[in-house]
C-alpha positions as CSV (number, residue, x, y, z in Angstrom):
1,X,-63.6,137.3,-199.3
2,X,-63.7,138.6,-203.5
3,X,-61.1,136.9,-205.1
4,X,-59.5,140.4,-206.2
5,X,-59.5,141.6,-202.8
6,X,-56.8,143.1,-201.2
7,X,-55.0,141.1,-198.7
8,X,-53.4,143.7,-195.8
9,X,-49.7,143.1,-195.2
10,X,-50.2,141.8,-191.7
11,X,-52.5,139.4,-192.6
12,X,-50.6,138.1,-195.7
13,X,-47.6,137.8,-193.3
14,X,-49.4,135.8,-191.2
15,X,-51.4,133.4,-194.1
16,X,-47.4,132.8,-195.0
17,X,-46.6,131.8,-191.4
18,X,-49.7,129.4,-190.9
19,X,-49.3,125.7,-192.4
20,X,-52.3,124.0,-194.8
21,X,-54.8,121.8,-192.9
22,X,-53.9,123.3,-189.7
23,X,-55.9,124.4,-186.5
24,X,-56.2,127.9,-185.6
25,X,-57.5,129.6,-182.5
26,X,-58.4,133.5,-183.0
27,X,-58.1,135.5,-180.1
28,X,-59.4,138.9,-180.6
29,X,-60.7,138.0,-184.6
30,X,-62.7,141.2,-184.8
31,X,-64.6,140.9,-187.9
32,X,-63.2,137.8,-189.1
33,X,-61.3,138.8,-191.9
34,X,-57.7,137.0,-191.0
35,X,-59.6,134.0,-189.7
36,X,-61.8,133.7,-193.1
37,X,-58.7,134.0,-194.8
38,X,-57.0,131.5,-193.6
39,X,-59.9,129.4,-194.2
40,X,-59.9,129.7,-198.0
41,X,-56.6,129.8,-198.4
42,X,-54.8,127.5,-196.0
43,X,-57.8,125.6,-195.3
44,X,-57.4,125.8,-191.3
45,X,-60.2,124.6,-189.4
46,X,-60.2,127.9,-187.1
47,X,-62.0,129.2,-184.3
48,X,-62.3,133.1,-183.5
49,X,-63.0,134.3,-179.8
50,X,-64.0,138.1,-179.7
51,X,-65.8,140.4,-177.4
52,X,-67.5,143.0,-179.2
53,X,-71.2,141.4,-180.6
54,X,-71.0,143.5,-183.8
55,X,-68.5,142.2,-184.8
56,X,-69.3,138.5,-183.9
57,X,-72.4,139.1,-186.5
58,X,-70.0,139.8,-189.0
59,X,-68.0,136.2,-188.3
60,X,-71.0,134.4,-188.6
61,X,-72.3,136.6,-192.1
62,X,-68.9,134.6,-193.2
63,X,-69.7,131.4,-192.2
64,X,-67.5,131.5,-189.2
65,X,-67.3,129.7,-185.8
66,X,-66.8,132.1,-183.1
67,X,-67.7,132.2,-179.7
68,X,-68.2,135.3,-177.5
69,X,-65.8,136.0,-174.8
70,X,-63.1,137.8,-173.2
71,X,-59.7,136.6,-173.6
72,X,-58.8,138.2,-170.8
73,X,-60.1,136.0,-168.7
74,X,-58.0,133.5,-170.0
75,X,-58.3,129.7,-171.7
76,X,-58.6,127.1,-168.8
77,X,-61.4,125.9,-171.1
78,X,-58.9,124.7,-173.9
79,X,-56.5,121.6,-173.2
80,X,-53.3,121.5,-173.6
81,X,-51.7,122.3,-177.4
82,X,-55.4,122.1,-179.2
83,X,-54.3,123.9,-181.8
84,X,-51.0,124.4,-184.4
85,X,-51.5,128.2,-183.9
86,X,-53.0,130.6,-181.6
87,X,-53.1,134.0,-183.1
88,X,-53.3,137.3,-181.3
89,X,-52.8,140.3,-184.3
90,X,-53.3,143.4,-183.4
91,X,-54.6,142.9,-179.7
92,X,-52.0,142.1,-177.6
93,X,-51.7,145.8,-176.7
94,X,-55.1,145.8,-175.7
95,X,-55.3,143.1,-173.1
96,X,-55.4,143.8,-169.1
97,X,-53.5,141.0,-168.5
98,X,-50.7,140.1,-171.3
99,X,-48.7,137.7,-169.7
100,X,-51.9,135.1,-168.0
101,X,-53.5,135.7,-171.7
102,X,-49.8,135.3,-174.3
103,X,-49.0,132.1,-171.7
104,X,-52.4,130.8,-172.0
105,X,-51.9,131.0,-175.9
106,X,-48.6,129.4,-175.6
107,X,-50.2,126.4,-173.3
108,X,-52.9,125.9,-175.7
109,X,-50.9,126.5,-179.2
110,X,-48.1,124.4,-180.5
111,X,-46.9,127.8,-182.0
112,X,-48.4,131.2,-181.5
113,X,-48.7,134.2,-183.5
114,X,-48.7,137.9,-182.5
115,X,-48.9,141.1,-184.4
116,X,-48.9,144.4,-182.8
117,X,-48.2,148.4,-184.1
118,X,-44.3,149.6,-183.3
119,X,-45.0,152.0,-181.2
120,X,-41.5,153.5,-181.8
121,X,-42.0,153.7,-185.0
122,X,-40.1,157.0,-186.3
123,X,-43.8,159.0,-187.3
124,X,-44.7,158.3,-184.1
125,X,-42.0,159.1,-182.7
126,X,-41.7,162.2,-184.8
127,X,-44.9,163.2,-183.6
128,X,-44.5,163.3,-180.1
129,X,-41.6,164.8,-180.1
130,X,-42.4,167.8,-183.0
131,X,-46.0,168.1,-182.1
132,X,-45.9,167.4,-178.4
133,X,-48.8,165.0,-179.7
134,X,-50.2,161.7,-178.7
135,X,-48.9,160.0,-182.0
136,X,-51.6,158.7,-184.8
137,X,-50.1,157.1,-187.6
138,X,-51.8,154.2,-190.2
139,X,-51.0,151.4,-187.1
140,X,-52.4,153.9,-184.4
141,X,-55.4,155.0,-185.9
142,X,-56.8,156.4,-182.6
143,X,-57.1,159.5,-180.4
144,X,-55.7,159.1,-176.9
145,X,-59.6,159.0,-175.6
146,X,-60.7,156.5,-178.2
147,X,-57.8,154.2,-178.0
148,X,-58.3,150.5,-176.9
149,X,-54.6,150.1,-176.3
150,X,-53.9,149.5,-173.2
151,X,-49.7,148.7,-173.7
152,X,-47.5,150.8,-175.2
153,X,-44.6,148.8,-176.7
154,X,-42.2,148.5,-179.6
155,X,-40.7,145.5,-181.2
156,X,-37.4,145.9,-179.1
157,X,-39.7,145.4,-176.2
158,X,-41.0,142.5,-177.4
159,X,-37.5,141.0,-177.8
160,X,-36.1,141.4,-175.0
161,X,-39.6,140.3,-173.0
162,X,-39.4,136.9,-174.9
163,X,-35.4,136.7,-173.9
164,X,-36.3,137.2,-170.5
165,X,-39.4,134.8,-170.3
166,X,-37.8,132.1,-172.3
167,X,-39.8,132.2,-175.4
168,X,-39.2,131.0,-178.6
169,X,-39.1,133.4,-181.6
170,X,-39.1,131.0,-184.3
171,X,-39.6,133.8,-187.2
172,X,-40.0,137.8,-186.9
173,X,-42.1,139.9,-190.2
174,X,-41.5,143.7,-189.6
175,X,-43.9,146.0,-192.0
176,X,-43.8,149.6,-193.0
177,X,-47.0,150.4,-195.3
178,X,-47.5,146.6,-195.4
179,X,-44.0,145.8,-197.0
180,X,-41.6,144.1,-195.6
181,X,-39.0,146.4,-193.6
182,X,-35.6,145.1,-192.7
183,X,-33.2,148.3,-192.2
184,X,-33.6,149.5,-188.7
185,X,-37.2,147.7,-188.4
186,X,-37.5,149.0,-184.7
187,X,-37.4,152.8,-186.4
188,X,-38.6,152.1,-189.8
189,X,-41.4,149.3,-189.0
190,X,-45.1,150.0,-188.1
191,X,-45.9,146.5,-187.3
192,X,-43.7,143.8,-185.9
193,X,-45.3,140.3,-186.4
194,X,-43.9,137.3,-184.7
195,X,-44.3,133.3,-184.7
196,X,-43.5,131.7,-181.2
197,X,-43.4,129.1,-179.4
198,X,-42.8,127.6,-175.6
C-alpha cells in the first residue's frame, strides 16, 4: 500500500473497528487490499482465504498469507475462537450457504465483521422502480448476468436476522459515497458494516 493512497470508506470503517496486535481471518480477501491494511496499520497477524487464483497471486505480490479455498464449505479446519476477528466485507451476499459460513465465523472469531451493499438503497431503489431496471449503483457494480451476488438484502434485513438468531451487534457503520450516513441509513446508506459477536 503508497502511503498517500486512498483508503475506501469500508475499509477505513473496518481498520477503526479492528484492535492493534490482533488476529484476523479473511474470508473472501480478494486481492488483499483490507487484509494488507490492516497489516500496516493495526499490525494484525491476518490470514486471507479466497477462491479466485488471480486474485490469490495478488495476496502473495503483497507479502500475504492466504490459502485457496471456498468458504462455503465452511471452517471445521479452525478451532474454536482462533482469531479476535473474522471478517467477511463485501461477500456475504455471495455465499451459497450464509448461515453454516456467518456461524462458522462466529465459532471461530471472538468478534466478526461483515460488510455488504444496501440493497435498498434509494438509487437502487429508484432504479427499479423508474427504469424497470435491475439496479447498478457504486455498491452494485454488476449487470444481472455478471453479478456474483447471490442474496439480495438490505441493512434492515440484517437487523432483524441477527434479532432473530441471537446475535450480537456490538457496533453498526452505515456509508453513502464512503461517508458516514446516519439519517434514514436503510434509504440513504450504500453499505451497512457491522461488528458482531455470539
Amino acid at each position: 500500500m503508497k502511503e498517500n493512497e486512498i483508503i475506501k470508506g469500508d475499509h477505513k470503517a473496518i481498520l477503526d473497528m479492528v484492535e492493534q496486535n490482533s488476529s484476523v481471518l479473511d474470508l473472501g480477501c480478494g486481492g488483499g487490499e483490507l487484509l494488507e491494511l490492516l497489516t500496516l496499520r493495526k499490525n494484525v497477524r491476518g490470514q486471507g482465504i479466497e477462491i479466485d487464483e488471480q486474485a490469490i497471486y495478488r495476496c502473495v505480490a503483497r507479502g500475504l498469507s492466504v490459502l485457496h479455498g471456498d468458504i462455503d464449505t465452511g471452517l471445521s479446519e479452525y478451532k474454536d475462537k482462533a482469531f479476535d476477528y473474522v471478517i467477511l466485507n463485501q461477500s456475504l451476499q455471495q455465499l451459497k450457504h450464509v448461515e453454516t459460513v456467518l456461524f462458522d465465523a462466529l465459532r471461530v472469531g471472538k468478534k466478526v465483521i461483515v460488510g455488504f451493499p444496501n440493497f435498498a438503497y434509494y438509487r437502487a431503489r429508484l432504479r427499479l422502480f423508474l427504469r424497470g431496471r435491475v439496479p447498478i449503483t457504486a455498491s452494485l457494480p454488476y449487470t444481472w448476468y455478471e453479478t456474483p451476488n447471490l442474496h439480495f438484502l438490505s441493512t434492515l434485513d440484517f437487523l432483524d436476522y441477527c434479532k432473530e438468531k441471537k446475535i450480537k451487534i456490538e457496533l453498526k457503520v452505515y456509508l453513502a459515497a464512503d461517508k458516514p450516513m446516519r439519517i434514514l441509513p436503510n434509504f440513504f446508506a450504500n453499505i451497512g458494516i457491522f461488528l458482531i459477536s455470539k
